[in-house]
KOLMIVO-970883 format. One record per residue: residue number from 1; residue in three letters; x, y, z of N, C-alpha, C in turn. Coordinates in steps of 0.02 Angstrom, whole numbers, plus 50000, padded with zeros to 5 digits. Example, Ala and Ser with C-alpha at 12.3 -4.5 7.8 and 13.67 -1.06 7.14 Angstrom:
<atoms>
1,Ala,50660,49716,50390,50615,49775,50390,50660,49835,50390
2,Ser,50642,49888,50354,50684,49947,50357,50645,50002,50394
</atoms>
This chain:
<atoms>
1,Unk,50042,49940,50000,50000,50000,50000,50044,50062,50000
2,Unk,50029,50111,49950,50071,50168,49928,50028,50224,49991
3,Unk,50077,50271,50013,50042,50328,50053,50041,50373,50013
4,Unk,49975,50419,50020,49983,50511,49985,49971,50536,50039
5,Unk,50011,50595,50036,50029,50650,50102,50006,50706,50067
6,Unk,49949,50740,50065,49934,50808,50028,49973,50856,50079
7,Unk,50008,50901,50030,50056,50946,50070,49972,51005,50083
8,Unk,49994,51022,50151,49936,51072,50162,49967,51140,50158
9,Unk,50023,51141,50144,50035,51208,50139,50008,51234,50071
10,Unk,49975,51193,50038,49943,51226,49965,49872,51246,49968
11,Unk,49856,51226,50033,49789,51213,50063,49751,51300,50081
12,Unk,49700,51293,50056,49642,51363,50091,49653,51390,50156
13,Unk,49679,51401,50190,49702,51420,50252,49654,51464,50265
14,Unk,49603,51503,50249,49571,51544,50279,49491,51491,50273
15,Unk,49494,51437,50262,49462,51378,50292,49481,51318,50293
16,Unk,49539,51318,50341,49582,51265,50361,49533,51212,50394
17,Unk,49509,51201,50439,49482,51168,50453,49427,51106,50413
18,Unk,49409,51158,50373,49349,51110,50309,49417,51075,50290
19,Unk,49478,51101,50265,49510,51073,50228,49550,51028,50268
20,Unk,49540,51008,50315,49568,50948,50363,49517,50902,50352
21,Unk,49458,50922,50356,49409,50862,50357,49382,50839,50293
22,Unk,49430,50897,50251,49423,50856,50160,49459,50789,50177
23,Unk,49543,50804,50204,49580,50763,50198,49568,50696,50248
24,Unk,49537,50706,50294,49500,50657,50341,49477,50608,50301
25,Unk,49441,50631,50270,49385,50594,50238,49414,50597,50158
26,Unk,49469,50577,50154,49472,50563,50066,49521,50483,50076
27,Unk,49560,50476,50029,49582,50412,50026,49655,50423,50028
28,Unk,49696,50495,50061,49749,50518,50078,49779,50482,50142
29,Unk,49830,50469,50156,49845,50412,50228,49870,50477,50266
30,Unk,49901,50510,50248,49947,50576,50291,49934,50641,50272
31,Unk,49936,50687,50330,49927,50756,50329,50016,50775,50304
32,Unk,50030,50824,50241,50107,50831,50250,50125,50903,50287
33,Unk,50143,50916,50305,50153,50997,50350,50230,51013,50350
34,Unk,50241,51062,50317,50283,51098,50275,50304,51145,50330
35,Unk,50354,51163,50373,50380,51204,50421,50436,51241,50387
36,Unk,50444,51310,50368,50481,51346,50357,50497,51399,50391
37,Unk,50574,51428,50403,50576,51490,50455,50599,51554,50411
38,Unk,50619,51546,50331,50624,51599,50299,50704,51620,50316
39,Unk,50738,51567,50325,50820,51565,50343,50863,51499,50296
40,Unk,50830,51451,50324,50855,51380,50284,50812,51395,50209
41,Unk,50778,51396,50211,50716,51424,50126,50699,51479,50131
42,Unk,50697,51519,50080,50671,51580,50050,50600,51585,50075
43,Unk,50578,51570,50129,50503,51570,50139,50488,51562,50202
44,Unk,50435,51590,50237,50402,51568,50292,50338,51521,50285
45,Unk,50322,51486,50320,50256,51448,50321,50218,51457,50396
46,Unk,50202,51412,50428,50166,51408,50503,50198,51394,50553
47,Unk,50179,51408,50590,50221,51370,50645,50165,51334,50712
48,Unk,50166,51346,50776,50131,51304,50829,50068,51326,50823
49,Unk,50054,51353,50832,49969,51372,50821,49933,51349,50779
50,Unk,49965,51341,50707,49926,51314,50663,49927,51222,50671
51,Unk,49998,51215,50703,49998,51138,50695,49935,51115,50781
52,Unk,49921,51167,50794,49902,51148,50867,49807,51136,50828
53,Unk,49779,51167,50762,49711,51139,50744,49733,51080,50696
54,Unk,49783,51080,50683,49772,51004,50642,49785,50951,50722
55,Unk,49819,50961,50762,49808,50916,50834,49744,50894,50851
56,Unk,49709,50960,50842,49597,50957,50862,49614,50926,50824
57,Unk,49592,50934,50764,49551,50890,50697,49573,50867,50649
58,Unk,49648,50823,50650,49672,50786,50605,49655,50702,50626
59,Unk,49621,50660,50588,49629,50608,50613,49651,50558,50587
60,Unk,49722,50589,50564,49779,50555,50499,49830,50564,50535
61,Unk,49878,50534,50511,49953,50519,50531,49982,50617,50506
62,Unk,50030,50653,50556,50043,50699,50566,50114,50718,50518
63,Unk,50120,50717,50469,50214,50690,50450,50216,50783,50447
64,Unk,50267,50780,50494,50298,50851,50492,50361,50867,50448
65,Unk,50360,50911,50417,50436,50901,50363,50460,50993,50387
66,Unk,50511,50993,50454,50545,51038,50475,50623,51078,50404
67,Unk,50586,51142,50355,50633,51163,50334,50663,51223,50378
68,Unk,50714,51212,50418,50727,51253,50467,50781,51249,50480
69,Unk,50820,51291,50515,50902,51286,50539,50888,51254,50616
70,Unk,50932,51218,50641,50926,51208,50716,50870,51182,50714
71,Unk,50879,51114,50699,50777,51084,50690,50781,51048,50774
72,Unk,50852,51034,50796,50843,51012,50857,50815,51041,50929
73,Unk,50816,51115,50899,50791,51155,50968,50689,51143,50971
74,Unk,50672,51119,50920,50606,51115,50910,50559,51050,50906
75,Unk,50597,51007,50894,50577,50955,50885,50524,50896,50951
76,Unk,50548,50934,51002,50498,50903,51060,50417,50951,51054
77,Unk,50435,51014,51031,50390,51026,51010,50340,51018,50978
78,Unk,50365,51009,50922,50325,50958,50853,50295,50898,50874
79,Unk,50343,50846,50921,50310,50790,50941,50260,50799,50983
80,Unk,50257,50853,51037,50234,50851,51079,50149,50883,51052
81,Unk,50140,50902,50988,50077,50933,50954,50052,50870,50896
82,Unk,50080,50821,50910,50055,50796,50868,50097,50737,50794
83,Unk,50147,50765,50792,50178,50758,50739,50188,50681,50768
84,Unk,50191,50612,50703,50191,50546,50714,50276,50549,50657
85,Unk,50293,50600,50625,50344,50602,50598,50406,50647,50596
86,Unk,50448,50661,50594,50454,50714,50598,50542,50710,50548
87,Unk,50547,50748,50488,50599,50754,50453,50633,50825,50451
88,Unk,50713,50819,50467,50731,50857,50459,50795,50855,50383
89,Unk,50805,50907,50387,50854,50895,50319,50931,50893,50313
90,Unk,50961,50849,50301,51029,50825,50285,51060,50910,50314
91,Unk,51052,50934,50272,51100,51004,50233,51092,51052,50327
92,Unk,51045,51038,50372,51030,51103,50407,51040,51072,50488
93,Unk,51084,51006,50481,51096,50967,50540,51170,50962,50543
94,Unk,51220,50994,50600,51268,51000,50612,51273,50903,50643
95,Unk,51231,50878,50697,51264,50798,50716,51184,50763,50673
96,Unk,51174,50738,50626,51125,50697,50598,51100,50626,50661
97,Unk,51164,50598,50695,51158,50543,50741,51103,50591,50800
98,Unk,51122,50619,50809,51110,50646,50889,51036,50677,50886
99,Unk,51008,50695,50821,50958,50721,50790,50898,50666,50782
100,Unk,50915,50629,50758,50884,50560,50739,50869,50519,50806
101,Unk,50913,50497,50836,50912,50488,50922,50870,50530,50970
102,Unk,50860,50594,50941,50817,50637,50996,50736,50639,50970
103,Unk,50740,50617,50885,50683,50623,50883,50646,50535,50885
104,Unk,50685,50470,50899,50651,50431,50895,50649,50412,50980
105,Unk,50683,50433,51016,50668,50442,51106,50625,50451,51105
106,Unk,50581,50525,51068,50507,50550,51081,50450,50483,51022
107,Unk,50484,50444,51015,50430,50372,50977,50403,50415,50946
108,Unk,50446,50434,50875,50446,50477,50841,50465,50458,50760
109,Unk,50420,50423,50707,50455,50402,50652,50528,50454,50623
110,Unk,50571,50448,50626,50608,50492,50599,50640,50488,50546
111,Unk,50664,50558,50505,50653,50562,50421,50712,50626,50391
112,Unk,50746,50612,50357,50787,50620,50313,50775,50660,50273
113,Unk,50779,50721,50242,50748,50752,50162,50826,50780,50145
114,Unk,50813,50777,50083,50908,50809,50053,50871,50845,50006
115,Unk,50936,50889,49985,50896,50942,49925,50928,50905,49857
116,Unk,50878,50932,49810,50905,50917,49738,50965,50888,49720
117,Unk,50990,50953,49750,51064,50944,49752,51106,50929,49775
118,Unk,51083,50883,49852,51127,50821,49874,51131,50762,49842
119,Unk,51171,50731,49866,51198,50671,49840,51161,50607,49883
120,Unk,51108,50559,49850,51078,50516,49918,51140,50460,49922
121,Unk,51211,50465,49901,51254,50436,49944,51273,50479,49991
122,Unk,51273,50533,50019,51281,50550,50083,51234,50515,50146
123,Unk,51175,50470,50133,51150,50459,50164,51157,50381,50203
124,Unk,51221,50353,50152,51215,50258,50166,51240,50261,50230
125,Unk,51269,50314,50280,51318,50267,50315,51248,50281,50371
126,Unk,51191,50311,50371,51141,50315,50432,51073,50280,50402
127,Unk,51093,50266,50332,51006,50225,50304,50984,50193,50344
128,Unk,51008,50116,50385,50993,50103,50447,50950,50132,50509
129,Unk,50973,50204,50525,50960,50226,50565,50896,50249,50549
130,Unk,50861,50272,50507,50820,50316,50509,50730,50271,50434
131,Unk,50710,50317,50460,50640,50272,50448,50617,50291,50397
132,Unk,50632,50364,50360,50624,50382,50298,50659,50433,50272
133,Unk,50651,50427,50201,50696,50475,50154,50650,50515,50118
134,Unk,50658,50584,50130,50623,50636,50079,50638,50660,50019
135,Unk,50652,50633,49977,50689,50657,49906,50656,50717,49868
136,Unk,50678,50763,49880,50637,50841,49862,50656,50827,49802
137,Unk,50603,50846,49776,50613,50837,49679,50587,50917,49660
138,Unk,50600,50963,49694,50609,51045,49677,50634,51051,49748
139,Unk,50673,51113,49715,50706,51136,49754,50652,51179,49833
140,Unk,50681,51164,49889,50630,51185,49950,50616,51270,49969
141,Unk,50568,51270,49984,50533,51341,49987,50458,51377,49973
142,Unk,50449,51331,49915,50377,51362,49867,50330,51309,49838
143,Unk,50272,51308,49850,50231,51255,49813,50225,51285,49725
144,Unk,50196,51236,49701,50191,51248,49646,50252,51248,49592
145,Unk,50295,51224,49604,50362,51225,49552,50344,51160,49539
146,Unk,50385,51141,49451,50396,51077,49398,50447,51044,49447
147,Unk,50419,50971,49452,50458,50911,49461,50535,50904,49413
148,Unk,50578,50884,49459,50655,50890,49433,50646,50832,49391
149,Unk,50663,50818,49324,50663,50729,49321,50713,50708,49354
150,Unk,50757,50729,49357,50832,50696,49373,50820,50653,49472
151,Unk,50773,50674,49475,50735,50640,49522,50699,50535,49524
152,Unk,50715,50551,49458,50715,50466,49440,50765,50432,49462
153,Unk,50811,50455,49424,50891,50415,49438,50888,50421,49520
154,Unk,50888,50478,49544,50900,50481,49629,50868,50436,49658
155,Unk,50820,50429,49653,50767,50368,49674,50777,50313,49652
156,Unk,50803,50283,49591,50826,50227,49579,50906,50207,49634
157,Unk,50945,50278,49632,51007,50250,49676,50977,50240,49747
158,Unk,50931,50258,49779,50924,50268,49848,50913,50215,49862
159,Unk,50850,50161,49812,50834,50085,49840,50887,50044,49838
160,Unk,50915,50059,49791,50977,50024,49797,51022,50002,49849
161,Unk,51020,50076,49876,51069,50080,49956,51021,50063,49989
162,Unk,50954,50058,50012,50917,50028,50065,50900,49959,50062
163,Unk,50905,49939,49998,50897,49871,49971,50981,49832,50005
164,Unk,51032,49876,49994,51086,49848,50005,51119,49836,50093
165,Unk,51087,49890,50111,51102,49909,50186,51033,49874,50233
166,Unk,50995,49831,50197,50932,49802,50225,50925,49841,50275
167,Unk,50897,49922,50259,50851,49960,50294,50797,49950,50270
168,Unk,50737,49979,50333,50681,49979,50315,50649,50050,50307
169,Unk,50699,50098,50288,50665,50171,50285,50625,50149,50185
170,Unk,50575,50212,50248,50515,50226,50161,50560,50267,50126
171,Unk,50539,50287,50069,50552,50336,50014,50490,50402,50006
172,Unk,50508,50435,50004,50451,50485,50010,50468,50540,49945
173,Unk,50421,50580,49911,50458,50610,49861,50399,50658,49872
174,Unk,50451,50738,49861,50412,50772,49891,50410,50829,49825
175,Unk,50380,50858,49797,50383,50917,49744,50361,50897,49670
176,Unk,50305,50941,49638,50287,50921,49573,50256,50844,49573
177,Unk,50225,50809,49602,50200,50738,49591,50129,50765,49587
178,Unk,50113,50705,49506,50057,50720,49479,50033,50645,49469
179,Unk,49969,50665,49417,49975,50591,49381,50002,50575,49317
180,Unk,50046,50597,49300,50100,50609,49239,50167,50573,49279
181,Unk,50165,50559,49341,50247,50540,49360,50225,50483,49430
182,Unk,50167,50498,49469,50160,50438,49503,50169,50384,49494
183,Unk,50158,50364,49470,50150,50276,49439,50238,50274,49427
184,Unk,50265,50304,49389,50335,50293,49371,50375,50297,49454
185,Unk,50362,50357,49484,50392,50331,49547,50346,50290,49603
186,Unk,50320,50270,49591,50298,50204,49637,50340,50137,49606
187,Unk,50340,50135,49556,50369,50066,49514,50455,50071,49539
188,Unk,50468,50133,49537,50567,50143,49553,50564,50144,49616
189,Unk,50492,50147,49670,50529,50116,49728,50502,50174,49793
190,Unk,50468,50212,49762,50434,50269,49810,50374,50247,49838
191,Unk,50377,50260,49928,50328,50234,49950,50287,50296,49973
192,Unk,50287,50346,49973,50247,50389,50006,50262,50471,49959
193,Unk,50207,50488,49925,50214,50546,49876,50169,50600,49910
194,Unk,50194,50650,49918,50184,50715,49934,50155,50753,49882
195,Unk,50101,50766,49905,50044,50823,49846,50032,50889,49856
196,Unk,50037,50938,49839,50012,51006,49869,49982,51037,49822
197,Unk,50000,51083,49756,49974,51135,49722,49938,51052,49682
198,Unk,49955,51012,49658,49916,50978,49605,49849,50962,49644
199,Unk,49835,50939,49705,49787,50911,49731,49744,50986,49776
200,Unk,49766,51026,49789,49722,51111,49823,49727,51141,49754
201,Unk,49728,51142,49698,49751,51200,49662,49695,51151,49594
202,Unk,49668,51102,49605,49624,51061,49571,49572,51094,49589
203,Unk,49509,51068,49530,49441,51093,49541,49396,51038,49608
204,Unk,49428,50995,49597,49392,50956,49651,49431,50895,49673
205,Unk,49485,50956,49747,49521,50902,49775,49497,50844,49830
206,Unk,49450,50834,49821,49428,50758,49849,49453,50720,49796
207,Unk,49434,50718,49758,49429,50661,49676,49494,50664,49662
208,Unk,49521,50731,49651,49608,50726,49648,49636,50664,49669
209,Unk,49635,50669,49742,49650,50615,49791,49627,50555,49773
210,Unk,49577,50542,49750,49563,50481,49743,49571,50447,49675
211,Unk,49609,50498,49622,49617,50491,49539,49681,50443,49559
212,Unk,49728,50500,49628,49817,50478,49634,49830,50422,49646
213,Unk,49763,50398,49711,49774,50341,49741,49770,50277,49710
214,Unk,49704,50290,49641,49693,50223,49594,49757,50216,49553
215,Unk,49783,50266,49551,49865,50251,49485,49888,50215,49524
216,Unk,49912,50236,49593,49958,50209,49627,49944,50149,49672
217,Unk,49900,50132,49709,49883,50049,49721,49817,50032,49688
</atoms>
């Protein structure tokens, strides 16, 4: 079974709530929640307050994806509102061990994202360690940008190394996934696809959701 995580940061925010209980009630497995501080990315997003109504009224798995500097000063935070995931990114973690350790103490899936422009061999010597990989297929900051292709090959090397290092981290792919490229990364090995402008930015994102989910299982 493939997961879709509709990124909500693409989401109606000035009726957030309906739009939780779209995602409640569609055939989406995860809420995705996009944390930016406008330091690590060109952008701000939400921060505790907003994650404190998806706490009321999410009744989906919480995957938090922290783009932030110092994700360790925050992270009990996140768990402590809710979050069942919580990823920080390669590039914005001075000890990756000590990071990963603090967030699976709090029984905390913990998660990996690299940018474009890392290399997912920086990641073999902790694949082991950690429970998922975020492979940003645009660069982090902004919804609505074109899927990188070069995001294939990356995803083809990554199973490789998890296949080889018999980890059990997911694959997650986060940016531009439509139904033009789902199916191709589910087949190379992606278990959990991240939706935002294609699935809020649709005429009718219920059905969206449920177009993604028939491609993909």
């Amino acid at each position: 079974m493939k997961i879709i995580a509709p990124s909500m940061l693409s989401c109606d925010f000035g009726k957030l709530v309906d739009e939780i209980e779209m995602v409640n009630q569609s055939e989406a497995d995860w809420f995705h929640l996009d944390i930016m501080d406008g330091v690590f990315v060109p952008n701000i997003t939400f921060g505790t307050p907003i994650l404190e109504v998806f706490k009321k009224y999410a009744t989906k798995h919480l995957d938090a994806h922290l783009m932030i500097i110092n994700p360790e000063n925050y992270i009990e935070k996140f768990a402590s509102l809710g979050a069942k995931t919580i990823t920080v990114h390669y590039e914005a973690c001075d000890n990756l061990i000590n990071t990963i350790n603090q967030i699976k103490k709090l029984d905390v899936k913990a998660g990996i994202a690299i940018n474009p422009d890392t290399a997912v061999s920086s990641l073999e010597s902790i694949i082991s360690e950690i429970d998922l990989v975020c492979l940003m297929s645009v660069f982090p900051g902004f919804s609505g940008q074109k899927f990188i292709p070069e995001t294939f090959v990356k995803l083809e090397k990554l199973r490789q190394i998890i296949t080889k290092n018999h980890s059990k981290a997911m694959i997650q792919i986060d940016g531009g996934v439509d139904l033009d490229n789902a199916k191709k990364l589910v087949s190379l090995g992606a278990d959990i696809l991240v939706a935002g402008s294609f699935v809020f930015k649709s005429e009718d994102a219920f059905n969206t959701i449920k177009k993604l989910d028939s491609v993909i299982n």
